[in-house]
C-alpha positions in Angstrom: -78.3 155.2 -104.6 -78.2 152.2 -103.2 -81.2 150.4 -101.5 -82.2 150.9 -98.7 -81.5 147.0 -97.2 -78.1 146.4 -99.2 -77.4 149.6 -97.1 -78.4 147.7 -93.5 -77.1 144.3 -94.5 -73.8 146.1 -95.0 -74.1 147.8 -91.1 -74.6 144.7 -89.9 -78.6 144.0 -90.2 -79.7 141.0 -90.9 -82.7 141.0 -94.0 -85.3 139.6 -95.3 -88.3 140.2 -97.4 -91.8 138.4 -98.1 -94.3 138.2 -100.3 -94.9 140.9 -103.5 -92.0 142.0 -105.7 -92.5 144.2 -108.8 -89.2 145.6 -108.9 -87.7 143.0 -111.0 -87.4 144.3 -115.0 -89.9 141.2 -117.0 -87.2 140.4 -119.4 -84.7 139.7 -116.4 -86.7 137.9 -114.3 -86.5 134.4 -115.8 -84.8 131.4 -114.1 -81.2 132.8 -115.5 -81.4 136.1 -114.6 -79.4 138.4 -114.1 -80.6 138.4 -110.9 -78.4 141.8 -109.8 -82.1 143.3 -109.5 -84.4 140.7 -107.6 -84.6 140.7 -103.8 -81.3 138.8 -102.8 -79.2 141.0 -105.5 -80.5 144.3 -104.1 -79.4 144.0 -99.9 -81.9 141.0 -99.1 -80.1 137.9 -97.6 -83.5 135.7 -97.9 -86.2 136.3 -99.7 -89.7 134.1 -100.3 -92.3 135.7 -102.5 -93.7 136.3 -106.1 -92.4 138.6 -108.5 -94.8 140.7 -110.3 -97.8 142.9 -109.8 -100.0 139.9 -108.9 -100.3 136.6 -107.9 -103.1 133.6 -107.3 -103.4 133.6 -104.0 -104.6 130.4 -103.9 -101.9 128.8 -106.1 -99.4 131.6 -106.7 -96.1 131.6 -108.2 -93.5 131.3 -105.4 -89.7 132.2 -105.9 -87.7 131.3 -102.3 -84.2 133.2 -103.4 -84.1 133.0 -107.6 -85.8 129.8 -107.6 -89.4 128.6 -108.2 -90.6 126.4 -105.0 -94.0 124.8 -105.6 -96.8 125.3 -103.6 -96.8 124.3 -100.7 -100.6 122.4 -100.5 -103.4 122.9 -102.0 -107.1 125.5 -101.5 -108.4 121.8 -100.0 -106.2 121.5 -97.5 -106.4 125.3 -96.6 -103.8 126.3 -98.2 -103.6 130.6 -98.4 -100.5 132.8 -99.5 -101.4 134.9 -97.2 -101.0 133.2 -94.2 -98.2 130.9 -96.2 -96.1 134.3 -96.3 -97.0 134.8 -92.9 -95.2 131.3 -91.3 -92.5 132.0 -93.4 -92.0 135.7 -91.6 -92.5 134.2 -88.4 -89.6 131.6 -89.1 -87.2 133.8 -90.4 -87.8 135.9 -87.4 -87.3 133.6 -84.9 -84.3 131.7 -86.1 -82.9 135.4 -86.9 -83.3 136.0 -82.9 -82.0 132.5 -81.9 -79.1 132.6 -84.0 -78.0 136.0 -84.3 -80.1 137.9 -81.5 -77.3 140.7 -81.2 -77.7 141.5 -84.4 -80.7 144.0 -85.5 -83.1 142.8 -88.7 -84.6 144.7 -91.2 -87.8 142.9 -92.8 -89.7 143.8 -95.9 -93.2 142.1 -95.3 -95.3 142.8 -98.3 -98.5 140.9 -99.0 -100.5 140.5 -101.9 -103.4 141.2 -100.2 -105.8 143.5 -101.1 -104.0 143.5 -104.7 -106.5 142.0 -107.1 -107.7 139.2 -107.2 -109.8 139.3 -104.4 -109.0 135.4 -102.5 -110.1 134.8 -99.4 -111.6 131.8 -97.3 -115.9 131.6 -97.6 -115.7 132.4 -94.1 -114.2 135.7 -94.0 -116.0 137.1 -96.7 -119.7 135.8 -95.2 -119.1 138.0 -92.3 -119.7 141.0 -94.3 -122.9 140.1 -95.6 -125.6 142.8 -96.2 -122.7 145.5 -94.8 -122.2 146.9 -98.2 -126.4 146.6 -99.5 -126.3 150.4 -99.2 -124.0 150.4 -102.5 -120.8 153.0 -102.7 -122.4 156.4 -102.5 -123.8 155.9 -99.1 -120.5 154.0 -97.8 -119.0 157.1 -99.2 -120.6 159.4 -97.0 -120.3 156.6 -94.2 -116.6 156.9 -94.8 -116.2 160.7 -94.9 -118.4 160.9 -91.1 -116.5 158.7 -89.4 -113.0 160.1 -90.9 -114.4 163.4 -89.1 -115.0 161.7 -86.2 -111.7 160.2 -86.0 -110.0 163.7 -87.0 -108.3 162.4 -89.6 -109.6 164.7 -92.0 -110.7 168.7 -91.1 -114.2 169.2 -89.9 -114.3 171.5 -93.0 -113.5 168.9 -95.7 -116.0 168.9 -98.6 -116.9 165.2 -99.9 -115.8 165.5 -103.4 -118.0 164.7 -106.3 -118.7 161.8 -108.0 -116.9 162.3 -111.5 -119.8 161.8 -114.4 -117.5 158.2 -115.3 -117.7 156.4 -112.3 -121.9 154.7 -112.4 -124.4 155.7 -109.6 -125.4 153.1 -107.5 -128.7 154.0 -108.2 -128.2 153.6 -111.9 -127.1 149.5 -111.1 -129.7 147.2 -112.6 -131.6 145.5 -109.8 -130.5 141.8 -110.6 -127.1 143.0 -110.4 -126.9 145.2 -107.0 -126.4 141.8 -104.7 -123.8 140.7 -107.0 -121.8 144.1 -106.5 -122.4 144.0 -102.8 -120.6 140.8 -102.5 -118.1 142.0 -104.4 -117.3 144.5 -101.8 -118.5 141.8 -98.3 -115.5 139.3 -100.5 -113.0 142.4 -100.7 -113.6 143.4 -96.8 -113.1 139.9 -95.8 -110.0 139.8 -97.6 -108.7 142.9 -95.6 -109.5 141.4 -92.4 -108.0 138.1 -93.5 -104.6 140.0 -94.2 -104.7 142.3 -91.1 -105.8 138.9 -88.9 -101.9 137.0 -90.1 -100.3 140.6 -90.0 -101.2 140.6 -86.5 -99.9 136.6 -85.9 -96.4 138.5 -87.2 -96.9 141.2 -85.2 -98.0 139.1 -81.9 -94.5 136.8 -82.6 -92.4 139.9 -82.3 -93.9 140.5 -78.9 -93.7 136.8 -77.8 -89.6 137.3 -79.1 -89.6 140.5 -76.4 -88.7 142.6 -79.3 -92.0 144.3 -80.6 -91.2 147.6 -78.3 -88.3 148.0 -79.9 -88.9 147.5 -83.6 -90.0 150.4 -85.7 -92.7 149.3 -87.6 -94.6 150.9 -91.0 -97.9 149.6 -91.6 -98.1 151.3 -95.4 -102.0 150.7 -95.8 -101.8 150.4 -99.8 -99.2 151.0 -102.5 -101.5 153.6 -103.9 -105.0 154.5 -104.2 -107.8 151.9 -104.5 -107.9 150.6 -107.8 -110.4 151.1 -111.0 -109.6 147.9 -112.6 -112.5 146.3 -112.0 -114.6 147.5 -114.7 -117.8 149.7 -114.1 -119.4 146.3 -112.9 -116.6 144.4 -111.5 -115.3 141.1 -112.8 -115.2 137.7 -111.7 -112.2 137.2 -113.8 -110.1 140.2 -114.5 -108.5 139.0 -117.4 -111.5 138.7 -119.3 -111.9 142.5 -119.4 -108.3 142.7 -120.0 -108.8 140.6 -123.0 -111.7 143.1 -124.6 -114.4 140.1 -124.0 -116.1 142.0 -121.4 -119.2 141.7 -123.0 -119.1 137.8 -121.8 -119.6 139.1 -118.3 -123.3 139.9 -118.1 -125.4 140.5 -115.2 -126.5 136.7 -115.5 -122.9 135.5 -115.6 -122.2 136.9 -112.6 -125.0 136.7 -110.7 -124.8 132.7 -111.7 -121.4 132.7 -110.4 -122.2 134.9 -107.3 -121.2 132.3 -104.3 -118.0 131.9 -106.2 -115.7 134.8 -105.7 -113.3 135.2 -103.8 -112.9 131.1 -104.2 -109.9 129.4 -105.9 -112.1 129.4 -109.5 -112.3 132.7 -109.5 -109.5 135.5 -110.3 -111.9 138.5 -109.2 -112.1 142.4 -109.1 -114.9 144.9 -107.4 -116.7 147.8 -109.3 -115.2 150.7 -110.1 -118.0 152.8 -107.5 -115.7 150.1 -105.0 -113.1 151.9 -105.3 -114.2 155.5 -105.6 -116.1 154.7 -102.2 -112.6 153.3 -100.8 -110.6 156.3 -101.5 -113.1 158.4 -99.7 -112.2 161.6 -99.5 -110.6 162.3 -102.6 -111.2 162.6 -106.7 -110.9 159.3 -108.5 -108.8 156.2 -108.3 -105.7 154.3 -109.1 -105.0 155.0 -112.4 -105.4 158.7 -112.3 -102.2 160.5 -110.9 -103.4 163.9 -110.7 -105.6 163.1 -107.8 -105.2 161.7 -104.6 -107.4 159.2 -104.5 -105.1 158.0 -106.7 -101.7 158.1 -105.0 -102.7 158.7 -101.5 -102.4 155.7 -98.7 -102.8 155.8 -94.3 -99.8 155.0 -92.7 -99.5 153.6 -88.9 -96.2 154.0 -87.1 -95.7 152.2 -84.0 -92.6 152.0 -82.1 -93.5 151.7 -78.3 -90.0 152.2 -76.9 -89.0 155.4 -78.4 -93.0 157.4 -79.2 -94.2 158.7 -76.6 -97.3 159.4 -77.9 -100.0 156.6 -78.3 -103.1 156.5 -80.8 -102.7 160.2 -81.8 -102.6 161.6 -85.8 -100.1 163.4 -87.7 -100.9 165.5 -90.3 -97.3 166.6 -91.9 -96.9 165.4 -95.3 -94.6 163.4 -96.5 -93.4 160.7 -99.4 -93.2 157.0 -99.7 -89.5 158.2 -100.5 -89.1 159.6 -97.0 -88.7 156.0 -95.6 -86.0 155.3 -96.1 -84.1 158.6 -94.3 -86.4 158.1 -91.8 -84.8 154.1 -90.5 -81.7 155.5 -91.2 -81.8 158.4 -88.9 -83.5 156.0 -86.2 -80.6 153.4 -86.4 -78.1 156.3 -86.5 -76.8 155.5 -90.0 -75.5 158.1 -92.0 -76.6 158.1 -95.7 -73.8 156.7 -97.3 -71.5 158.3 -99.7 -69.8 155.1 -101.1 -71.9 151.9 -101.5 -69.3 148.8 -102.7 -67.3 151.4 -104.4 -69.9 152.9 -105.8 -70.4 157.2 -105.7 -73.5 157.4 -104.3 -75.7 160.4 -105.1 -77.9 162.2 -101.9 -80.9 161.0 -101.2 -83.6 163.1 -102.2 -86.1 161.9 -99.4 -86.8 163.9 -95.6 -86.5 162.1 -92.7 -90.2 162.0 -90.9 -88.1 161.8 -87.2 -89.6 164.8 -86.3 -92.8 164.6 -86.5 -93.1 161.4 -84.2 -93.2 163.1 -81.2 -94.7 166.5 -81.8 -97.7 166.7 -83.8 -97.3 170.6 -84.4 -93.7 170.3 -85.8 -93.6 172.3 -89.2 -93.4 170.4 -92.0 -89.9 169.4 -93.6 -90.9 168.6 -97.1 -91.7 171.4 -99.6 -92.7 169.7 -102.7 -93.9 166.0 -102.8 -90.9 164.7 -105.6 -88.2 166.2 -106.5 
């Protein structure tokens, strides 16, 4: 099957995508390709990003098309991919309106926010402080009230268990608990960060007059929060990654404490983080079998065509429902030739349906087939 945006660009969208890329096979992403498989070969007329799982966000890897652009400035003169990724979006957007208004877009924002490492400015993370003291079992149960409250989990749910390999809080040594909390005050800034320049993108599309009528997905995670960390976090994940994790004792990272989250670190919170973050489910990234492994929030908003306005949906659905989903909303029917290409169906379920009656039955039977 063709994807999804080589399908739009070829009904007359114009496309874009920024930021995280890890679609690209290793041994074909090199400065002579083939490049058949990065963004611009699969449907994307412009693309501006990193490829990979991961980038510095402070000085990451950029690629504008198939070639490497260097960074644009520097930490010191507040220089943030982040909000880098986020000019370039707002750009591309307007000049797509100026230039070619009548046509429709189709954009691919993708940061590499709240990916490890953890990067954000001092300021974002310091206005967190003392909100995660508590340590992970009680933001847990924090968590899994206020879900209730929200409704958007049954006023039945059971909290699951703790599974004997992720640490107790309790069990933390005392010299190390304010280091952990930071961890988690450094991650939460980092989320706000990222939400604060998806809203600049968000706020240009309603200065353009076109936010009411864009369908937007706000996929809140690629999958569940992650366990990478270690059981004590790291201040540089590749340390662990190299097997020298006992370098990382509680003195080394209490001594580098005010540092994370800064451009000399390359950071990652504590496992018990991440548990407490895929509240209410069993484990974490890195364990299929459960969903607090694969599971991630979605937000839908599309003014002009939902009627409905802050309510929850409950139907269950797959990342791979997306794509039948835009589709269906820009009346395009799923192709059966793609630049002479058979194509074969596609094997995801519109979610149409659902948008404007919360009670609709559900469409999909089995999560993957």
């Amino acid at each position: 099957m063709a994807p999804l945006p080589e399908i739009l660009r070829l009904n007359g969208y114009c496309t874009a995508q920024f930021g995280k890329c890890h679609e690209v096979p290793v041994w074909e992403a090199s400065p002579v390709g083939p490049f058949d498989r990065w963004p611009t070969g699969s449907g994307f007329e412009h693309f501006y990003g990193f490829l990979g799982g991961e980038t510095n966000q402070w000085y990451p890897s950029i690629h504008e098309g198939t070639h490497i652009v260097p960074t644009p400035a520097t930490p010191e003169e507040g220089y943030h991919f982040m909000a880098d990724i986020t000019d370039r979006a707002i750009d591309w957007v307007r000049q797509q309106r100026l230039l070619a208004g009548s046509k429709p877009f189709f954009m691919y924002f993708a940061p590499g926010a709240t990916h490890a490492p953890h990067h954000v400015p001092k300021e974002w993370a310091d206005k967190y402080k003392g909100k995660f003291d508590q340590g992970w079992h009680k933001v847990r149960e924090e968590t899994f009230a206020r879900q209730k409250n929200l409704g958007v989990i049954p006023q039945d749910c059971e909290l699951t268990k703790r599974p004997g390999e992720i640490p107790a809080w309790s069990d933390q040594a005392a010299e190390l608990k304010p280091v952990l909390a930071r961890q988690m005050e450094v991650y939460a800034g980092f989320l706000e960060f990222t939400d604060h320049h998806t809203g600049r993108l968000i706020d240009a599309l309603d200065q353009l007059q076109v936010l009411d009528d864009t369908l937007i997905f706000y996929i809140i995670g690629d999958n569940g929060a992650s366990a990478e960390g270690t059981p004590q976090g790291t201040f540089n994940e590749v340390i662990p990654l190299n097997g020298l994790n006992a370098i990382e004792t509680a003195d080394f990272l209490t001594a580098r404490i005010d540092k994370l989250g800064s451009p000399e670190s390359y950071n990652h919170y504590a496992v018990g983080w991440a548990h407490a973050m895929d509240t209410p489910y069993q484990w974490t990234k890195q364990v299929a079998s459960h969903w607090g492994g694969t599971r991630n929030g979605t937000i839908v908003h599309w003014p002009r065509s939902i009627r409905g306005k802050g309510e929850t949906r409950h139907q269950f659905h797959h990342v791979i429902d997306l794509a039948p989903t835009i589709l269906e909303t820009a009346h395009i029917p799923q192709p059966y030739i793609v630049n002479s290409v058979a194509q074969v169906p596609m094997q995801g379920v519109s979610m149409l349906y659902s948008f404007d009656d919360p009670k609709a039955a559900e469409r999909r039977e089995t999560q993957y087939l």
